[in-house]
C-alpha positions as CSV (number, residue, x, y, z in Angstrom):
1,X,18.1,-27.1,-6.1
2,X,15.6,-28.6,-3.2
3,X,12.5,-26.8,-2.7
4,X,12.9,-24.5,0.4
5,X,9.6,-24.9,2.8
6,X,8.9,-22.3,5.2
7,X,9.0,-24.1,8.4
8,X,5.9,-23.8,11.1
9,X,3.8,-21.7,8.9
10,X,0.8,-23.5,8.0
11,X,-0.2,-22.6,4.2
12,X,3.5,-21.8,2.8
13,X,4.3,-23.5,-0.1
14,X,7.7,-24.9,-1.2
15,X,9.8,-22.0,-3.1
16,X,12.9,-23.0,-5.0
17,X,15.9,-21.1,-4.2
18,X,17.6,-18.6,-7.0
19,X,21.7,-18.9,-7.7
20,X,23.3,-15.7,-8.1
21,X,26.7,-16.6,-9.3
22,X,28.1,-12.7,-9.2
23,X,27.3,-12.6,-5.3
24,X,30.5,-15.1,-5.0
25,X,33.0,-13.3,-2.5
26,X,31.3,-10.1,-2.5
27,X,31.6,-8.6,1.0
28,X,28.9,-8.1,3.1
29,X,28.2,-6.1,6.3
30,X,25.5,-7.1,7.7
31,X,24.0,-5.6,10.9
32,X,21.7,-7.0,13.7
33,X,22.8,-10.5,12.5
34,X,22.3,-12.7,15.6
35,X,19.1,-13.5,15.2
36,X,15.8,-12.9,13.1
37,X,15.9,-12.0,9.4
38,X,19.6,-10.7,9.8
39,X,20.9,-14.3,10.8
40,X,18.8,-15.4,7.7
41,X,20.4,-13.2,5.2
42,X,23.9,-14.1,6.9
43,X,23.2,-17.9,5.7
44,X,21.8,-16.8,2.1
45,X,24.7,-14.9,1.3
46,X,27.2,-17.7,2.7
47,X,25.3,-20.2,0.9
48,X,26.4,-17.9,-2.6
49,X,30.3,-18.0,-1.5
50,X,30.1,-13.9,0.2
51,X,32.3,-13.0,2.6
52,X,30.6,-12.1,6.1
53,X,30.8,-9.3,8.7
54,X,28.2,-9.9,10.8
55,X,27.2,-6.7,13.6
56,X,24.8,-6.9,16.8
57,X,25.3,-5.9,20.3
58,X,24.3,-9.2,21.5
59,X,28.2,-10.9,21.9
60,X,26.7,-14.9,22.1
61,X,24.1,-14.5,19.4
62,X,26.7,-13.3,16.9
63,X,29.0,-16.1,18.2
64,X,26.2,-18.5,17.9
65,X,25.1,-17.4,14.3
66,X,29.2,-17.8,13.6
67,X,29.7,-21.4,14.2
68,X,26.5,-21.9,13.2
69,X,27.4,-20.8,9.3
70,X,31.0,-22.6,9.5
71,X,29.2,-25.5,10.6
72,X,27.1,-25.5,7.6
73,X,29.7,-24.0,5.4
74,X,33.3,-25.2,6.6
75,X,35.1,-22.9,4.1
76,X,32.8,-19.8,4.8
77,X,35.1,-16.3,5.4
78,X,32.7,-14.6,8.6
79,X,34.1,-12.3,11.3
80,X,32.3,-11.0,14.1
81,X,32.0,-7.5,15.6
82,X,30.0,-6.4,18.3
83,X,28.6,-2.5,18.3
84,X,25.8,-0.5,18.5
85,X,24.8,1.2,15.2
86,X,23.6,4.2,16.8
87,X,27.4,5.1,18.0
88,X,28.7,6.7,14.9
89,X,32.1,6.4,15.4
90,X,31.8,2.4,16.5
91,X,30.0,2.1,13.3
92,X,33.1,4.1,11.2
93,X,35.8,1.9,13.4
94,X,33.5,-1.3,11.9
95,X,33.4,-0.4,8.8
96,X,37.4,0.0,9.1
97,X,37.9,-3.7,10.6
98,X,35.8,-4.9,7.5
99,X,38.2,-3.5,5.0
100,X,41.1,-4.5,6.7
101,X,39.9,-8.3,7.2
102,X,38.5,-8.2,3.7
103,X,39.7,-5.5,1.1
104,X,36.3,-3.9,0.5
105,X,32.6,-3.6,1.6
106,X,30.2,-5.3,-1.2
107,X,26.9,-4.9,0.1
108,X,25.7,-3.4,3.4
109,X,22.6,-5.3,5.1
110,X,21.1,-2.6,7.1
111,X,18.9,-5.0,9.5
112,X,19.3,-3.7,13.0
113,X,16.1,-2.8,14.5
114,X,13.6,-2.7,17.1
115,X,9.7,-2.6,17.5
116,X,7.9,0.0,20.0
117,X,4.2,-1.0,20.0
118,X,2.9,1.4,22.9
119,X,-0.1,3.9,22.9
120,X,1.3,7.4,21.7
121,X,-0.2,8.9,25.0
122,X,2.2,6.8,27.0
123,X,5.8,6.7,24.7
124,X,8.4,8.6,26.7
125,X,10.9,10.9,25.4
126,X,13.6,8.3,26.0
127,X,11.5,5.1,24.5
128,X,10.7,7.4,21.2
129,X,14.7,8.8,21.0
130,X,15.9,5.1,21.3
131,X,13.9,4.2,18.5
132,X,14.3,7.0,16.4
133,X,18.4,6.3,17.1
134,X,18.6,2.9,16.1
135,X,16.0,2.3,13.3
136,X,16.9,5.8,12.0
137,X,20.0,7.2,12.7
138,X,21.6,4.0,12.9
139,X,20.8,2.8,9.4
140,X,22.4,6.5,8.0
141,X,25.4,6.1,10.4
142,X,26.1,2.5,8.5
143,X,25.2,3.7,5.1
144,X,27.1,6.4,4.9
145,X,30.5,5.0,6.3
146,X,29.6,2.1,3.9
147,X,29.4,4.6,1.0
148,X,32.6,6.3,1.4
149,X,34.5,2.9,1.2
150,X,32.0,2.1,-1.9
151,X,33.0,5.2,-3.4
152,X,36.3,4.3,-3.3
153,X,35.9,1.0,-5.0
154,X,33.5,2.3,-7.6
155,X,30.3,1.3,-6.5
156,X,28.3,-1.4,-4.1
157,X,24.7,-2.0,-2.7
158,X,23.3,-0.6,0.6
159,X,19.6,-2.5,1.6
160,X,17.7,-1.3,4.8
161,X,15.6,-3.9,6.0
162,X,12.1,-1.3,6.5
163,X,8.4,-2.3,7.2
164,X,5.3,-2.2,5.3
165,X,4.7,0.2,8.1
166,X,7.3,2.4,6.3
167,X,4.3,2.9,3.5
168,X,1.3,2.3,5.9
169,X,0.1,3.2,9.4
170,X,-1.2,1.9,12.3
171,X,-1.5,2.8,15.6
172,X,0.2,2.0,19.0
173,X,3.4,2.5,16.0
174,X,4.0,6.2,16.2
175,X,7.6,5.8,16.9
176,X,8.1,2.9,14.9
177,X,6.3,4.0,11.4
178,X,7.5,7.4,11.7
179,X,11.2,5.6,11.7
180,X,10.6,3.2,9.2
181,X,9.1,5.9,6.9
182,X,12.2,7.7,7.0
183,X,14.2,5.1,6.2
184,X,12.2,4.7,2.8
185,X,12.5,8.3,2.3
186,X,16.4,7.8,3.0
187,X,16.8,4.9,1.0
188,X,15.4,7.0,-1.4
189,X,17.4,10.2,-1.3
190,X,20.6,8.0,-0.9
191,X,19.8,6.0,-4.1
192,X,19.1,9.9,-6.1
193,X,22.4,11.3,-4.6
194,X,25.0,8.4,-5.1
195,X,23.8,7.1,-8.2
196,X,26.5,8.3,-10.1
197,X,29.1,6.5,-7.7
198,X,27.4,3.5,-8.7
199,X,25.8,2.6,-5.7
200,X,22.4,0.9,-5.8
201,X,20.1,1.8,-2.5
202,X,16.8,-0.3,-2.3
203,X,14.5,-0.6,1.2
204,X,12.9,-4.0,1.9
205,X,9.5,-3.6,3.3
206,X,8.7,-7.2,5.3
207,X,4.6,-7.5,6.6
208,X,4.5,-10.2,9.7
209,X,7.9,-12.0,9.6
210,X,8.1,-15.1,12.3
211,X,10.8,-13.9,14.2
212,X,11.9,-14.2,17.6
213,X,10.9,-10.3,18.0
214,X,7.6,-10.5,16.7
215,X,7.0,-13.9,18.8
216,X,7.9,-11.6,21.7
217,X,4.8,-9.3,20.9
218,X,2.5,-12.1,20.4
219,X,4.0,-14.0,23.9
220,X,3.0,-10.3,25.6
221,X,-0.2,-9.7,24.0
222,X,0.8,-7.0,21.6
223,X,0.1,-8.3,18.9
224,X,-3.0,-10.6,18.1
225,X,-1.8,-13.3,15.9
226,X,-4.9,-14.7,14.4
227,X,-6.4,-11.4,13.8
228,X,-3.0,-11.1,11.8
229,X,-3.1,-14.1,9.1
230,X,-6.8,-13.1,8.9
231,X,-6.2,-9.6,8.0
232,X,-3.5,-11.2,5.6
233,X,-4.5,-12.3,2.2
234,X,-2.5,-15.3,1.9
235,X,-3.5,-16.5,5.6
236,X,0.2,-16.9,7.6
237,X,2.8,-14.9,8.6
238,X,6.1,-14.9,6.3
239,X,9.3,-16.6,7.0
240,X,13.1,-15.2,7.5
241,X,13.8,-17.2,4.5
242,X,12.1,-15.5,2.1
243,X,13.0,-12.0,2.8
244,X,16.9,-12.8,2.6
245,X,15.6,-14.6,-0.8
246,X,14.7,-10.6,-1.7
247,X,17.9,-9.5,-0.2
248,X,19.8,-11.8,-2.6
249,X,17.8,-10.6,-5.7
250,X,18.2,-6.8,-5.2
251,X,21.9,-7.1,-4.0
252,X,22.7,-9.5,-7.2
253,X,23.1,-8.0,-11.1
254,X,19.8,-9.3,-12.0
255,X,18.4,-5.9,-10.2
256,X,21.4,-3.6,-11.5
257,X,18.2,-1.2,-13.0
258,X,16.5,-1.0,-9.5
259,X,18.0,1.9,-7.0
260,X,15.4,4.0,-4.9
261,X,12.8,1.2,-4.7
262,X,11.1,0.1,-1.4
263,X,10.3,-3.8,-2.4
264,X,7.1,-5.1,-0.2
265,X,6.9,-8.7,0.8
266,X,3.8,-8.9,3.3
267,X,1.4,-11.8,1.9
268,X,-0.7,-8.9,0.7
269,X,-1.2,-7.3,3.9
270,X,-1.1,-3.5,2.3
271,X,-3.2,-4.3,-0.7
272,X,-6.3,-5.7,1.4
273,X,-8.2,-2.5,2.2
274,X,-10.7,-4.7,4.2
């Protein structure tokens, strides 16, 4: 395989992509897939042979990151459904399409998400509920509907795409780590409760990704970007690319042992206590 470069991030080095053969026609639902680290797992798992159900609210980005993938794979199986994940019963009438169109539900990409990066003092009731809804509740709406189809089939993977703010802190966050926290304590419980179903439930915990979203916070001043790769050890920020290459591990039979973990990929961010 060609080394895989991550692109506009001075420093990155080439990484070679890893083949998981057993990922071929799995299902995956994966949410917030329009853009950002969502559209990047999308194209990691279609480049293994998955089947994609791609979720988001916004219509022409998951239209977009459909013709996209069947540009680039011509044979790719992808549908398309718009919802929000903090409706519950959108999320259960999802989950339904999905088995219709393919069967059964494989792996569920839990990647819908949004930042709040506000002082505490000024958060309103209705900014800290939203987030709370969708990087919370949302993820346990998904996983659960997910579960009782895995159930079913005898088993599958559920990964929730976290923070390293999920095991650190940092403030302007309050909403935003307290969510994220809770989805590794999830994660977690889940992984404990429906072990014996055979379902693996692992958090990934990304630092600084380049993605639209955090290009937003750096556009608006809300997040300093060279203060950033300073504070991180290996001086950049990380790439979509690589955290769908930890999606692909922890989904694949090479992690069947790991269930309750909470996988960090931040460049060393949380270990430098300077």
């Amino acid at each position: 395989m060609q080394p895989v470069i991550s692109k506009g991030h001075p420093g990155a080095q080439a990484f070679s992509q890893a083949s998981y053969p057993g990922l071929n026609r799995q299902v995956v639902f994966n949410t917030g897939a329009a853009k950002g680290i969502g559209r990047a797992m999308s194209h990691a798992f279609a480049r293994h042979g998955a089947r994609l159900m791609l979720l988001d609210l916004d219509e022409a980005g998951l239209h977009q990151a459909r013709a996209e993938l069947l540009e680039q794979y011509p044979d790719l199986e992808v549908d398309i459904v718009m919802a929000s994940i903090t409706d519950d019963v959108a999320v259960e009438r999802a989950m339904a399409q999905t088995i219709e169109r393919f069967g059964q539900v494989d792996v569920l990409l839990n990647n819908a998400g949004i930042s709040m990066n506000k002082p505490s003092l000024e958060v309103t009731a209705q900014e800290w509920r939203r987030t709370i809804d969708i990087d919370l509740s949302g993820v346990f709406f998904c996983s659960q509907a997910a579960a009782k189809r895995m159930v079913e089939q005898g088993g599958g993977v559920i990964l929730s795409t976290a923070s390293m703010f999920g095991l650190i802190s940092a403030a302007r966050r309050a909403a935003y780590c307290a969510s994220k926290a809770a989805v590794v304590s999830l994660c977690k419980t889940l992984a404990v409760e429906w072990a014996p179903h055979n379902i693996r439930v692992n958090a990934i915990c990304p630092g600084y990704i380049q993605t639209a979203l955090v290009q937003d916070l750096i556009e608006r001043g809300a997040l300093d970007a060279q203060r950033i790769t300073q504070r991180t050890p290996l001086n950049r920020l990380g790439s979509p690319d690589e955290i769908a290459e930890m999606a692909l591990f922890l989904a694949s039979d090479a992690a069947a042992f790991i269930t309750g973990h909470a996988m960090v990929a931040d460049g060393g961010f949380t270990a430098n206590g300077f």
